[in-house]
N, C-alpha and C positions, 0 to 999 in steps of 0.2 A: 513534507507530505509523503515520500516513500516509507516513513516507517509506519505509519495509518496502513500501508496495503503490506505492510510483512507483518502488522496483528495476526493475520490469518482470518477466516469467517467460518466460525462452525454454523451451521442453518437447523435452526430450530423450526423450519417449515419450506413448503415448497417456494416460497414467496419469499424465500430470504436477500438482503441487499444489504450493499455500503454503499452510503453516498455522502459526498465531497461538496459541501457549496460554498460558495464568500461569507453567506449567511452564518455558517458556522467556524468561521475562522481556519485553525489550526486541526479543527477537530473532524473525525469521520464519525457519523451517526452508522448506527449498525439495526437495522429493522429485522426486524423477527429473525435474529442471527444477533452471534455473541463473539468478540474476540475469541481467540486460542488460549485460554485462559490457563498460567501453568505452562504455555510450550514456548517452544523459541520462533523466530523470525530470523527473515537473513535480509541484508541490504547488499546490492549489487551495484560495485562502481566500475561505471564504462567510462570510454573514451568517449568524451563529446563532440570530436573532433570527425568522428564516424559516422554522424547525424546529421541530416538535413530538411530542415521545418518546414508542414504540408499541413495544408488544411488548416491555420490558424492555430491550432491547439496541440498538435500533435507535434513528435520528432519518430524519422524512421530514417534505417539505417536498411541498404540493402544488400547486406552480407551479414556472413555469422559475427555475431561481438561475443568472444570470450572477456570475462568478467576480469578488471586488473584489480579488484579487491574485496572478498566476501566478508561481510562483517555481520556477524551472530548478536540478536540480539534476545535477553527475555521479555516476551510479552508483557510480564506484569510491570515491567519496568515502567510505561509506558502509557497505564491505562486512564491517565490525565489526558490522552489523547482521543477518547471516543465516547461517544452517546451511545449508552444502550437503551433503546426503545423497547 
């Protein structure tokens, strides 16, 4: 699921959205907005040990998390990942 939100979202109108459902598996639908098509993404891994679960859905940490490893990725790589609407 994090590499869906390191595509990037360029918005092709003011109404532009990602959204994420069960309905669509693995994939991010992208409505009137396009991946970063061409650019890179980065995936950021923390310590999960620095989080603690709120609100059912959520994880929050409440201190700074510096990232223990950036990982560069190309968009195109990846674009088996999304609906473009």
């Amino acid at each position: 699921m994090a590499i869906c939100f390191a595509l990037g979202c360029v918005g092709d109108s003011k109404t532009a959205e990602r959204i994420m459902l069960p309905e669509y598996g693995d994939r991010m639908v992208f409505r009137n907005c396009h991946p970063d098509y061409g650019g890179k993404g980065y995936l950021y891994l923390l310590d999960k040990d620095k989080f603690t679960h709120a609100m059912e859905s959520q994880w929050v940490c409440h201190e700074e998390v510096i990232p223990e490893e950036v990982i560069e990725i190309a968009v195109d790589d990846y674009l088996e990942y999304c609906i473009v609407e």
